[in-house]
Backbone bond lengths (Angstrom), bond angles and torsions (degrees), N, CA, C in turn:
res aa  C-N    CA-C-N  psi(-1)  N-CA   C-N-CA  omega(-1)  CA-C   N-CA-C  phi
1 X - - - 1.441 - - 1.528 111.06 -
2 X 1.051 120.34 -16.07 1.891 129.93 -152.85 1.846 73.50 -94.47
3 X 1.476 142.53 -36.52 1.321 114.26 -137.69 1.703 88.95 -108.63
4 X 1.760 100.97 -19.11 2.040 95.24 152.75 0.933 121.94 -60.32
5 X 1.211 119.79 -55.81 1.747 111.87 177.61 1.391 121.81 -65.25
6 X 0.705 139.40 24.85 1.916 164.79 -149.90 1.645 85.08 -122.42
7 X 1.763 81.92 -102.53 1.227 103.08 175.91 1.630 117.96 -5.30
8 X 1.272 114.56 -72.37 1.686 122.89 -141.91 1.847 91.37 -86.40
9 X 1.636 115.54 -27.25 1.193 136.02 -175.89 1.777 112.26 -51.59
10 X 1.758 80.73 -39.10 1.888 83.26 -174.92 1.646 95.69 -118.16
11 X 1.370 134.83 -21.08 1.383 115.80 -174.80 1.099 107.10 -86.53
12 X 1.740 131.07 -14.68 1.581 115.59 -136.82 2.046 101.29 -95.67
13 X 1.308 119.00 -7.14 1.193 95.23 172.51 1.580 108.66 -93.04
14 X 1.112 127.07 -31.36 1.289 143.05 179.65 1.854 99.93 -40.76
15 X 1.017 95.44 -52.21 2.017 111.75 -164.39 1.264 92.92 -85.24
16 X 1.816 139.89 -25.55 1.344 97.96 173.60 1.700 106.58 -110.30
17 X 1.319 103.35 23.68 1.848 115.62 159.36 1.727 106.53 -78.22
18 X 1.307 102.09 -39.78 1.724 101.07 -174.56 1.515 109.06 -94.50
19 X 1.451 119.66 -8.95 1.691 108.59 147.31 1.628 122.06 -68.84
20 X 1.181 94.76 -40.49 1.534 104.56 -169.27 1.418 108.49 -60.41
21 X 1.460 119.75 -50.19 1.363 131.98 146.86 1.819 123.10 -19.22
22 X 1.423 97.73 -67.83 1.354 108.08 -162.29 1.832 100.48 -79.52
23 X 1.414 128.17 -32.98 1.104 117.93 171.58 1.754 119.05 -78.34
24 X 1.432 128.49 -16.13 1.262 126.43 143.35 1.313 123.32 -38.88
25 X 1.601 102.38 -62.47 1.635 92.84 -176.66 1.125 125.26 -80.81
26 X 0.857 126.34 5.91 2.019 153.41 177.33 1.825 94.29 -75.80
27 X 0.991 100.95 -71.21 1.312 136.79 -167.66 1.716 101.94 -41.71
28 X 1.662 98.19 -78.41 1.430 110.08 178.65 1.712 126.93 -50.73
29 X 1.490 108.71 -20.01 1.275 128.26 -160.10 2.175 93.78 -94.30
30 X 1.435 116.07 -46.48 1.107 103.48 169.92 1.110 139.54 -140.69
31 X 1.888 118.84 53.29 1.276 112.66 -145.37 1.907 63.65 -167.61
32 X 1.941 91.05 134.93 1.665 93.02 172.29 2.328 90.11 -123.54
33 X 1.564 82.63 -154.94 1.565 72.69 -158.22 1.614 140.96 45.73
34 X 0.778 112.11 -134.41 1.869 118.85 160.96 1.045 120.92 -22.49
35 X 1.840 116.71 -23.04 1.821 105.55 174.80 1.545 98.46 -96.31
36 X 1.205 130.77 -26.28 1.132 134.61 161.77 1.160 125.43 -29.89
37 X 1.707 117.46 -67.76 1.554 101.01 146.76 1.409 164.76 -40.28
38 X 1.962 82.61 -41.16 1.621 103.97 154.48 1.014 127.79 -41.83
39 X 1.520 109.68 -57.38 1.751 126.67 -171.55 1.309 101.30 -40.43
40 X 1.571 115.72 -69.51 1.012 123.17 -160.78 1.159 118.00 -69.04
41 X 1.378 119.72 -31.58 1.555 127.94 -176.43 2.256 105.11 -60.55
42 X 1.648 95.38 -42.93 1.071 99.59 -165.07 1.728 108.97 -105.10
43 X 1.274 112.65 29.63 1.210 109.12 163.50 1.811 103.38 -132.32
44 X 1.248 122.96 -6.73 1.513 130.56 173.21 1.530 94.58 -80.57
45 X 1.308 139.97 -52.83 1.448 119.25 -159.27 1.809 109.31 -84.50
46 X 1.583 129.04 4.20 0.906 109.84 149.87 1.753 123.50 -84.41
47 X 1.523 102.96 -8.52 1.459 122.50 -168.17 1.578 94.78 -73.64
48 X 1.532 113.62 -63.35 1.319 120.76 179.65 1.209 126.80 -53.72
49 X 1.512 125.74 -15.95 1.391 144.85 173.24 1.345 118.98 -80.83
50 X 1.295 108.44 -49.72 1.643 108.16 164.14 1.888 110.90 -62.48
51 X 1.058 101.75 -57.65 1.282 95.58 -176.64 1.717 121.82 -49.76
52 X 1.112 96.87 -24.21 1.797 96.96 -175.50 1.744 108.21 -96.96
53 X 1.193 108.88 -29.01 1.731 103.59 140.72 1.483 144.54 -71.16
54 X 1.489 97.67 -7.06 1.446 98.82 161.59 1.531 134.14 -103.31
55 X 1.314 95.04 -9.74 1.702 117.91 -162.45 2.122 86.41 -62.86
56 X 0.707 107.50 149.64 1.852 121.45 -176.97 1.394 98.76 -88.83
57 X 0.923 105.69 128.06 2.020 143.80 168.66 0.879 101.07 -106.30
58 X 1.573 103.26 125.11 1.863 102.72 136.62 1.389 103.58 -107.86
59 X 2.018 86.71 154.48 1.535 103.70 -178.17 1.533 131.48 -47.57
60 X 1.424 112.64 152.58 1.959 79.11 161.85 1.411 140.28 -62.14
61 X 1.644 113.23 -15.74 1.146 121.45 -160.35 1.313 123.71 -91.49
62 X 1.652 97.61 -16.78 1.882 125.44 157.12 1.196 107.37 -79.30
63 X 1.481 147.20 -63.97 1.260 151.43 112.44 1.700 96.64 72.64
64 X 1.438 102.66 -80.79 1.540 114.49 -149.89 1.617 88.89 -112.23
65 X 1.414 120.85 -4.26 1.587 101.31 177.83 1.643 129.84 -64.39
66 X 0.962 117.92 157.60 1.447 116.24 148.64 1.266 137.16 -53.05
67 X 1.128 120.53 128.12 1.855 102.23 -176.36 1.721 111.63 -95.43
68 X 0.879 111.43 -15.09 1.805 118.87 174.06 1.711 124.62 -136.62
69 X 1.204 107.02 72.34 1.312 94.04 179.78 1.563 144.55 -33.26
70 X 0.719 144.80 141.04 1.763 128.40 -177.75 1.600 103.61 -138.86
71 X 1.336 100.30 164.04 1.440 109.02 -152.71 1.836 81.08 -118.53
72 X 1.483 121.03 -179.70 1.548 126.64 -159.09 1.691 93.85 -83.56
73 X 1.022 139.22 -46.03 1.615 117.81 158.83 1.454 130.67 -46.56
74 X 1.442 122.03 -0.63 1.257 131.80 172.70 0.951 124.78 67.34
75 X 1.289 127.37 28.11 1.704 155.32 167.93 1.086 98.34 -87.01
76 X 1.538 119.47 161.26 1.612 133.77 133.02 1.424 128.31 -47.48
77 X 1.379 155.81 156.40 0.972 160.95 179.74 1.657 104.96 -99.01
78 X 1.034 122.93 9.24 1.673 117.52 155.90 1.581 115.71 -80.22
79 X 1.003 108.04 142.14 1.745 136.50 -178.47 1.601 88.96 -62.88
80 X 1.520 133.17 156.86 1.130 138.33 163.79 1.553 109.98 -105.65
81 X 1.350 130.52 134.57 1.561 135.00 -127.16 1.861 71.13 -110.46
């Protein structure tokens, strides 16, 4: 049972992204009205999924950093070349 729940743990969003997929384009190809919506319904939420995993984050731990440290004269701590 431990190597089903594995399984479904790492395949199961993947497999119902590539149904959702595959019944869109099913869908869009021969079905008007009501698949029309479908299509779109079920080919935007794999669209919207990539996109919101790709959109750029920063970490939390950069988040709250400083980007230039300065020392009590209010300079940077780099040497001048």
């Amino acid at each position: 049972m431990n190597k089903h729940r594995r399984f479904w743990a790492l395949w199961g969003w993947p497999i119902v992204m590539g149904v959702l997929s595959t019944t869109g384009l099913l869908t869009a190809l021969v079905s008007d009205t009501w698949g029309d919506w479908w299509s779109w319904a079920a080919l935007g939420v794999p669209v919207a999924v990539m996109g919101w995993y790709s959109w750029p984050r920063r970490s939390p731990a950069t988040a709250h950093a400083v980007t230039s440290p300065t020392d009590a004269s209010g300079t940077s701590g780099a040497s001048p070349r």
